[in-house]
NULUM-544458 format. One record per residue (C-alpha): x negated, y negated, z negated; residue in three letters; residue number from 0. Coordinates in steps of 0.1 Angstrom, whole numbers, plus 5000, padded with zeros to 4 digits. Each point is the difference from the previous one (the first is absolute). Layout:
// NULUM-544458
((X,Y,Z),ALA,NUM)
...
This chain:
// NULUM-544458
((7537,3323,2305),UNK,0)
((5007,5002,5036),UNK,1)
((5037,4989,5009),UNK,2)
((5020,5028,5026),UNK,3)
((5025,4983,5019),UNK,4)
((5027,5020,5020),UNK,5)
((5005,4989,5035),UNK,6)
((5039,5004,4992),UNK,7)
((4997,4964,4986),UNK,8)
((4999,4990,5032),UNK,9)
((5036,5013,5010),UNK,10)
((5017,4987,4964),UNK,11)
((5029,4975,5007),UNK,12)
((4988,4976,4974),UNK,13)
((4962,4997,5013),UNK,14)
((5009,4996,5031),UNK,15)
((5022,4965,4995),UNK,16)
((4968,4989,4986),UNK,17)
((4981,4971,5014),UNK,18)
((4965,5005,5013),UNK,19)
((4985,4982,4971),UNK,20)
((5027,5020,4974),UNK,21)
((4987,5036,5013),UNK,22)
((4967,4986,4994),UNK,23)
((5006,4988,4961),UNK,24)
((5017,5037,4999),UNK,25)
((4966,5022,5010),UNK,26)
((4979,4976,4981),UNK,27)
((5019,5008,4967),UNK,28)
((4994,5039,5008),UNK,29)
((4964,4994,5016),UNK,30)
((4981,4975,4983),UNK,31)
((4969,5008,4986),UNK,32)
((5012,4980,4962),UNK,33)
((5030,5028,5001),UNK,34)
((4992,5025,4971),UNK,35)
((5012,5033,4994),UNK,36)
((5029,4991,4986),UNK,37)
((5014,4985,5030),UNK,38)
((5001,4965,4982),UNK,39)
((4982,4976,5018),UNK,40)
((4988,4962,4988),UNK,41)
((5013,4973,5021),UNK,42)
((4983,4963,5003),UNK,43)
((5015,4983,5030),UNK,44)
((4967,4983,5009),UNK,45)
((4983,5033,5009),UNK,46)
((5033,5014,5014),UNK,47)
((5000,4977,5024),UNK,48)
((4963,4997,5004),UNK,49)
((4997,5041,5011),UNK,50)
((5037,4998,5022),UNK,51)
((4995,4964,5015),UNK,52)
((5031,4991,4992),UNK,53)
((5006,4963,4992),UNK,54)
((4999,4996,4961),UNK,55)
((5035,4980,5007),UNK,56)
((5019,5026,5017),UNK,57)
((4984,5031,4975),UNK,58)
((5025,5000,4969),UNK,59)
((5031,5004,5028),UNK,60)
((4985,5030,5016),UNK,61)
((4989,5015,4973),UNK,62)
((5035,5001,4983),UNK,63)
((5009,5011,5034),UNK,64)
((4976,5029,4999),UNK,65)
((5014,5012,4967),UNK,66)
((5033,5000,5004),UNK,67)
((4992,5025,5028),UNK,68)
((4982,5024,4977),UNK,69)
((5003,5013,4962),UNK,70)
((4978,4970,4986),UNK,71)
((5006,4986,4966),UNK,72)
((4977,4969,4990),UNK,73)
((4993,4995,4969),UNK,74)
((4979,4967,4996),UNK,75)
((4974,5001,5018),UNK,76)
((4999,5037,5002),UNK,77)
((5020,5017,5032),UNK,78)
((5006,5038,4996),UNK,79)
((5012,5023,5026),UNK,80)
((5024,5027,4982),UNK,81)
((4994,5024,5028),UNK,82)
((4960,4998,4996),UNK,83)
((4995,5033,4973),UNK,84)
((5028,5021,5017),UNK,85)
((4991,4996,5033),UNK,86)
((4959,4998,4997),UNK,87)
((4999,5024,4969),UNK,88)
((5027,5018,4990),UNK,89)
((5028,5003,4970),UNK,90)
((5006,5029,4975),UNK,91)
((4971,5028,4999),UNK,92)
((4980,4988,5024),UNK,93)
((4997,4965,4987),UNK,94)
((4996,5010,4958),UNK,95)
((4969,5023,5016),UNK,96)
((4984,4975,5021),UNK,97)
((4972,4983,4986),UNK,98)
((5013,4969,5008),UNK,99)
((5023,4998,4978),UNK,100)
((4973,4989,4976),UNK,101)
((4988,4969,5024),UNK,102)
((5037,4990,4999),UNK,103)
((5004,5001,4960),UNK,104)
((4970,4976,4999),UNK,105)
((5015,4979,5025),UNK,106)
((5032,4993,4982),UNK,107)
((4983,4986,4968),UNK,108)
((4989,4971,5019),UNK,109)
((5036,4995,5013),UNK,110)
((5030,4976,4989),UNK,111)
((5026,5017,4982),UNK,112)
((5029,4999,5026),UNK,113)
((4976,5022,5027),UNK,114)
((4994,5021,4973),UNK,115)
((5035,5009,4994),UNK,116)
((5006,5001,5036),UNK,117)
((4972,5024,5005),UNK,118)
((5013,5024,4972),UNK,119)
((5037,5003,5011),UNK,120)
((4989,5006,5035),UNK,121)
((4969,5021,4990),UNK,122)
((5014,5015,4963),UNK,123)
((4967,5027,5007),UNK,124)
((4980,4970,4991),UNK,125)
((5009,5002,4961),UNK,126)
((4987,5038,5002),UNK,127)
((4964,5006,4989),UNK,128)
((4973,5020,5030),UNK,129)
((4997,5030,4999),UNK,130)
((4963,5012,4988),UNK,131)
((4981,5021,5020),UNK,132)
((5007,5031,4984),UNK,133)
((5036,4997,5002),UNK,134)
((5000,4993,5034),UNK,135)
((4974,5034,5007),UNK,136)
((5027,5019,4978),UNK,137)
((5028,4987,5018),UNK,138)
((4991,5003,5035),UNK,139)
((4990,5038,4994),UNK,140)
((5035,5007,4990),UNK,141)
((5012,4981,5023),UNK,142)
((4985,5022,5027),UNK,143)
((5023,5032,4984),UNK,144)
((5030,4980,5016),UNK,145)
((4985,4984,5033),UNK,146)
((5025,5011,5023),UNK,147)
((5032,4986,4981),UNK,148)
((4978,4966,4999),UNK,149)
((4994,4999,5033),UNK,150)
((5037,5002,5006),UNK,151)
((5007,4980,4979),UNK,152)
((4972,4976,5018),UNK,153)
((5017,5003,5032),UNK,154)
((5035,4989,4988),UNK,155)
((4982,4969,4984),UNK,156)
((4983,4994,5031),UNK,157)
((5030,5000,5024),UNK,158)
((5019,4978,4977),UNK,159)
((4968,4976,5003),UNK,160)
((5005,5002,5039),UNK,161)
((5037,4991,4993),UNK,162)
((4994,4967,4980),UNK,163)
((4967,4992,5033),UNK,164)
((5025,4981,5017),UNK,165)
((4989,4971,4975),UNK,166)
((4961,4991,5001),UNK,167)
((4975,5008,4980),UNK,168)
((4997,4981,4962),UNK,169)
((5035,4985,5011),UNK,170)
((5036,5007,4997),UNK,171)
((5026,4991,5025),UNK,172)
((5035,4989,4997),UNK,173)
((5026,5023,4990),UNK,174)
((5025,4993,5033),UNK,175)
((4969,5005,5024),UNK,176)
((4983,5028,4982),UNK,177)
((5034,5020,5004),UNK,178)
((5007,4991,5033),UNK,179)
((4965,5008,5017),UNK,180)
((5000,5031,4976),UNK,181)
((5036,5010,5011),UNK,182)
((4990,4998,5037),UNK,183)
((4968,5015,4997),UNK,184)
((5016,5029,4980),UNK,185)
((5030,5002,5029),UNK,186)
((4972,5006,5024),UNK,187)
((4984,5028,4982),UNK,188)
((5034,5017,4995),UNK,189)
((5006,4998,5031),UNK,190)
((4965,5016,5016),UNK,191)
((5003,5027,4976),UNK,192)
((5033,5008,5018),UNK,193)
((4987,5003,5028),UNK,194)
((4972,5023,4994),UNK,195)
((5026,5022,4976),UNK,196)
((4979,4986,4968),UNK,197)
((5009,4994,4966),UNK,198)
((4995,4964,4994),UNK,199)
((4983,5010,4968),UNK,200)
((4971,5016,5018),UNK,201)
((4989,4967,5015),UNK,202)
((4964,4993,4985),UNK,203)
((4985,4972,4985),UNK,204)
((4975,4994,5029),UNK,205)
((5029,4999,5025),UNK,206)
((5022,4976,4981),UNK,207)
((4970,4974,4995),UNK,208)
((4996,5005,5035),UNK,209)
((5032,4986,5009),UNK,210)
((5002,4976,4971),UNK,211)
((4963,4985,5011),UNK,212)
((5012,5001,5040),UNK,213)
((5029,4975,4989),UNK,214)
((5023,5013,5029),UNK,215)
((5027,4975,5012),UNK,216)
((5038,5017,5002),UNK,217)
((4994,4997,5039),UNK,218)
((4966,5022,4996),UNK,219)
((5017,5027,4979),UNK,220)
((5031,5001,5020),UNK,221)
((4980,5008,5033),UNK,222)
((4982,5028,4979),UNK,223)
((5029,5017,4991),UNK,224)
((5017,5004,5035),UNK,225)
((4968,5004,5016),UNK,226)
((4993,5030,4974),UNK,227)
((5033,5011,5004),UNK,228)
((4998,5002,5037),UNK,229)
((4966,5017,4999),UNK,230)
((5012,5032,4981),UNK,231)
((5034,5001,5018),UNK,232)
((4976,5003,5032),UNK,233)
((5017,4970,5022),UNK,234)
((4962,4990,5008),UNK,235)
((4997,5032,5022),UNK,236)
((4976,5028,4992),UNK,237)
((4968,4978,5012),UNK,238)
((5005,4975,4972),UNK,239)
((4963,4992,4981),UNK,240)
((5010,5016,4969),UNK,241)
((5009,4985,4964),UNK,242)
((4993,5013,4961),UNK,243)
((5014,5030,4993),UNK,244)
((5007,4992,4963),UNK,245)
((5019,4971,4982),UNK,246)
((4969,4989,4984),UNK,247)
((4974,5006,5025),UNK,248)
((5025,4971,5020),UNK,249)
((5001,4974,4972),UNK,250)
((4965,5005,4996),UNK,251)
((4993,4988,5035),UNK,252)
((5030,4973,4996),UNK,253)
((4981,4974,5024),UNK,254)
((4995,5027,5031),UNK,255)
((5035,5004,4995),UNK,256)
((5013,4967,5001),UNK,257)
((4977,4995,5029),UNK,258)
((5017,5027,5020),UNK,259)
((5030,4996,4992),UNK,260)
((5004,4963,5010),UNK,261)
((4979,5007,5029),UNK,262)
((5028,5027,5011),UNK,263)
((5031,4972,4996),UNK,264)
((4982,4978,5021),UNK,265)
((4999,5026,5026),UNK,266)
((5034,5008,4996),UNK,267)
((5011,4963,5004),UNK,268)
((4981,5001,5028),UNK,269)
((5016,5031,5020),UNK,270)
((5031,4985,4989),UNK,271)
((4996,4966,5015),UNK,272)
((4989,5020,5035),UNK,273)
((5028,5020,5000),UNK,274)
((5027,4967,4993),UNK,275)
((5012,4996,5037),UNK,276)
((4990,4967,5007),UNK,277)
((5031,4973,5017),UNK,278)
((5003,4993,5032),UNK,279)
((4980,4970,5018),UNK,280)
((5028,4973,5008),UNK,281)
((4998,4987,5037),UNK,282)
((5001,4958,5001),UNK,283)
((5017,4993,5033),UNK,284)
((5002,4963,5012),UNK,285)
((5032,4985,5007),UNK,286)
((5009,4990,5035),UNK,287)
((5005,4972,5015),UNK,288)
((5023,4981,5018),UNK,289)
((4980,5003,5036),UNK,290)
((4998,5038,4992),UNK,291)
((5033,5003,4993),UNK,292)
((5012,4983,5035),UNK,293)
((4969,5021,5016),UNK,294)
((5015,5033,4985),UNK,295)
((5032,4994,5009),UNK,296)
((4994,4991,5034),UNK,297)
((4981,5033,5007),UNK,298)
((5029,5021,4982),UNK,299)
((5027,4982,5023),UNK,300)
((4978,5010,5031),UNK,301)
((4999,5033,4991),UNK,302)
((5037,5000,4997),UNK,303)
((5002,4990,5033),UNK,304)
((4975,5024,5015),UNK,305)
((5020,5028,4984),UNK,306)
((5034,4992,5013),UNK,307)
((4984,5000,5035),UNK,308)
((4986,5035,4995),UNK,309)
((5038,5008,4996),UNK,310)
């Protein structure tokens, strides 16, 4: 089974104080080609550090490293990613009717005890029989009779998926970061939905992944708000290049944005470091001397002179 990593991974808090050789370990326990579908993953340190280079010394420290960053649990020799089945697969309907569910029964047989337990409390679907075929023919033609409630009910699942993207993929994050980053992320959108006299509630899925896979800095999202702001309230003048007409259609294109508006701040620090008058040159004059002092004061004193004789 083909592993699908999200590119958010890249922006979580805990990844990125990762070592080189740590982020390594971490993709290798998602990518590997001895990773089955369970997410569980056997690991010999010999052909760990054969296939990442690392020194065999140096391997156990990152690995711990690695896992502490992520939802990994070892048990022996076995390392399973918690995350793998949600993320990959699915959990609740979708996962009882997936065919894999049978690969991952016959998996577990050959597993210790303690990953089996761990497996069941965070996958409980696991202790559920498959469907057959003709159940599942029976049940998705009456499912069909109530598409449309699904399908909202689809989208709410979806846009609280995008919520919990600020973590990577197979991976949880800590609970203080995950908050924060959510918190600010969440701010933003509020905030853009202000502007364009949106409901916060109509933001889609696609545009919050946008934002949550751009990774914006406070700076960035900042400089979008004012420079949206100023746009609609028309201080660009009437020639402006113009800017998404819609809350969403702007998140969606959250990296033209961001390159705007920084691009307009600079100019404006610009125009405003023209405009600061700039001080006076000071003149360095050199002090005189004694010879120029008699000199001056001989030609003042004749001058006296020739004035008095004028009167």
């Amino acid at each position: 089974m083909k592993a699908l990593l999200d590119s958010g991974i890249w922006c979580d808090p805990a990844f990125e104080e990762l070592p080189p050789e740590g982020k390594l370990i971490f993709l290798w326990l998602l990518t590997n080609p001895t990773r089955d579908n369970a997410g569980v993953t056997r690991v010999g340190l010999k052909r760990l550090s054969f296939e990442t280079g690392i020194a065999l010394a140096d391997l156990e420290g990152y690995l711990e490293s690695a896992m502490r960053a992520g939802k990994f649990e070892k048990h022996g020799d076995r390392v399973l990613s918690v995350n793998w089945i949600k993320r990959q697969i699915g959990t609740g309907e979708s996962f009882v009717r997936n065919n894999i569910i049978k690969q991952i029964s016959k998996l577990m047989e050959s597993y210790p005890d303690s990953l089996k337990q761990s497996l069941l409390s965070y996958y409980p679907d696991l202790n559920q029989p498959p469907l057959n075929p003709l159940e599942r023919g029976s049940e998705g033609s009456r499912k069909g009779k109530v598409r449309k409630g699904k399908e909202r009910k689809g989208i709410r699942e979806a846009e609280q998926e995008v919520d919990d993207e600020a973590g990577s993929i197979s991976r949880g994050t800590t609970d203080s970061d995950a908050k924060r980053d959510l918190h600010t992320i969440e701010s933003f959108l509020k905030e853009i939905s202000a502007l364009y006299g949106t409901k916060p509630s109509k933001i889609t899925p696609e545009a919050k992944r946008m934002v949550f896979n751009q990774c914006p800095t406070d700076q960035e999202m900042r400089s979008v708000v004012k420079f949206i702001k100023k746009h609609r309230a028309g201080k660009f003048g009437k020639n402006a290049p113009a800017i998404s007409t819609t809350a969403n259609r702007a998140l969606v294109n959250i990296g033209d944005m961001i390159d705007r508006a920084l691009a307009s701040d600079q100019v404006r620090r610009q125009d405003r470091e023209e405009i600061r008058p700039k001080p006076m040159p000071s003149i360095q004059r050199d002090e005189p001397t004694a010879e120029d002092i008699t000199e001056g004061t001989k030609h003042f004193n004749e001058l006296k002179k020739k004035l008095r004789k004028r009167k």
